[in-house]
C-alpha positions in Angstrom: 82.1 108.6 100.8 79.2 110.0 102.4 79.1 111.5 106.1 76.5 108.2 106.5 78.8 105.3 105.5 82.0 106.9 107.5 79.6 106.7 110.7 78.1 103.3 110.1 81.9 102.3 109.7 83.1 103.9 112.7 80.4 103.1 114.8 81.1 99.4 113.6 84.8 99.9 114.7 83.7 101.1 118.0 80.9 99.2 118.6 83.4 96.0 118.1 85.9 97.5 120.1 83.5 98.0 123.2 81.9 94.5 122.8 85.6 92.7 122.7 86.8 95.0 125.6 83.2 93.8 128.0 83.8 89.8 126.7 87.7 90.5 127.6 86.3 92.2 130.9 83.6 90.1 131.9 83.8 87.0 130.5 81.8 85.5 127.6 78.7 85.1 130.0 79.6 87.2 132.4 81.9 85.2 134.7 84.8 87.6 135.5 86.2 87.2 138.8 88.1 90.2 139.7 86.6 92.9 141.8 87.2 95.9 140.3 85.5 94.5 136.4 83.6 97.8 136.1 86.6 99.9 137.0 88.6 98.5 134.6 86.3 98.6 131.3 85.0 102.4 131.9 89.1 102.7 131.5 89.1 101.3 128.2 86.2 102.7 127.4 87.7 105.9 128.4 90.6 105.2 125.6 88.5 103.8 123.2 86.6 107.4 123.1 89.7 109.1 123.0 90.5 107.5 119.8 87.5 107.5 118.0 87.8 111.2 118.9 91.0 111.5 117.4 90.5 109.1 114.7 86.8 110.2 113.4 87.3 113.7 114.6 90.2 114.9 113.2 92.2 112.3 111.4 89.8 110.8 109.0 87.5 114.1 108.6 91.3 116.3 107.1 92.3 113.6 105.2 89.3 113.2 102.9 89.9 116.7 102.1 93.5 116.1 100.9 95.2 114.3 98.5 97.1 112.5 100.7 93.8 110.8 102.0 95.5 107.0 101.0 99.1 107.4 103.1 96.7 108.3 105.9 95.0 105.6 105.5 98.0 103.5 105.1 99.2 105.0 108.2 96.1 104.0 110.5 96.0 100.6 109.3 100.0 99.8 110.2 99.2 101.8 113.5 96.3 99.1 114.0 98.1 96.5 113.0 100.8 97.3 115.5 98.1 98.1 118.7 96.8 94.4 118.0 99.9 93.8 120.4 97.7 95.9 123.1 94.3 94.7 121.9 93.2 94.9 125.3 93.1 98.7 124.9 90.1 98.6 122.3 92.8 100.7 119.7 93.1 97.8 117.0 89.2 97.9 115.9 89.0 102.4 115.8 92.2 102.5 114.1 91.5 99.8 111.7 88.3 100.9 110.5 89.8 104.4 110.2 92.0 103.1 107.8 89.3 100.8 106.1 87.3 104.2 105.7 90.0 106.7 104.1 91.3 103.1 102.0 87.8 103.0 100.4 87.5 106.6 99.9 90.7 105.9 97.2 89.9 102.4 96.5 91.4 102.9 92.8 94.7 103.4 94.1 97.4 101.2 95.3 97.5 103.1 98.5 94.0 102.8 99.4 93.9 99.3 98.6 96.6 98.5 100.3 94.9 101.1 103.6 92.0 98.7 103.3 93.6 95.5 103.3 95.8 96.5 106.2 92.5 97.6 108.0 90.9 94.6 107.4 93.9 92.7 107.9 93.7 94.4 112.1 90.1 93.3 112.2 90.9 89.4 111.9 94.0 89.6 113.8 92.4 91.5 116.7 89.4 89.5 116.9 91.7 85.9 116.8 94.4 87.6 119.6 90.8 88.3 121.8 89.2 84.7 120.9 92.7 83.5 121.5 92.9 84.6 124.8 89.2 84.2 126.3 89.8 80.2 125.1 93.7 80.1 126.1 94.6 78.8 122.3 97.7 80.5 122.1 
């Protein structure tokens, strides 16, 4: 993979993860009525930097350099399955494309198959928990 497609896919990750944390803050056009809106989504944005940091700053960058670069990936993508529990926090979308990233990078494995799927697999579930709560499906 080239340093260019790991930060279009992590800016997608965190991009997403911002954009479902303001519609989860402020509403879908803007109607949130608690006071303290602003407050509240500078603190997720707050953890969603934190990971990214973590994630695209030291997870992903020392696993493409080792051979274990699929159980990594593996690892993320459980971890973001997991966080879809606490998808308020923004976690879900980093860790997921994390996982999506070091899956592709061994793509002709099982493992990185498998990192990808379970990457992708956080993406649907993460978006359907947030749609599912702004419309009160669930």
């Amino acid at each position: 993979m080239t340093r260019h497609s790991i930060l279009r896919a992590a800016s997608a990750g965190i991009a997403l993860a911002a954009l479902l944390s303001a519609v989860g803050t402020f509403g879908l056009l803007g109607e949130g009525s608690e006071t303290h809106a602003t407050r509240e989504y500078l603190v997720v944005l707050g953890i969603i930097g934190m990971a990214a940091l973590a994630v695209f700053g030291w997870a992903v960058p020392r696993s493409l350099e080792s051979p274990a670069v699929g159980w990594t990936g593996v690892v993320l993508g459980v971890l973001a399955i997991v966080s879809v529990v606490a998808f308020w926090s923004g976690l879900p979308p980093v860790l997921a494309a994390g996982a999506v990233i070091l899956g592709w990078a061994q793509r002709t494995t099982t493992r990185g198959r498998i990192a990808v799927a379970l990457g992708a697999f956080a993406f649907v579930a993460d978006i359907l928990v947030w749609v599912g709560d702004a419309t009160s499906w669930f």
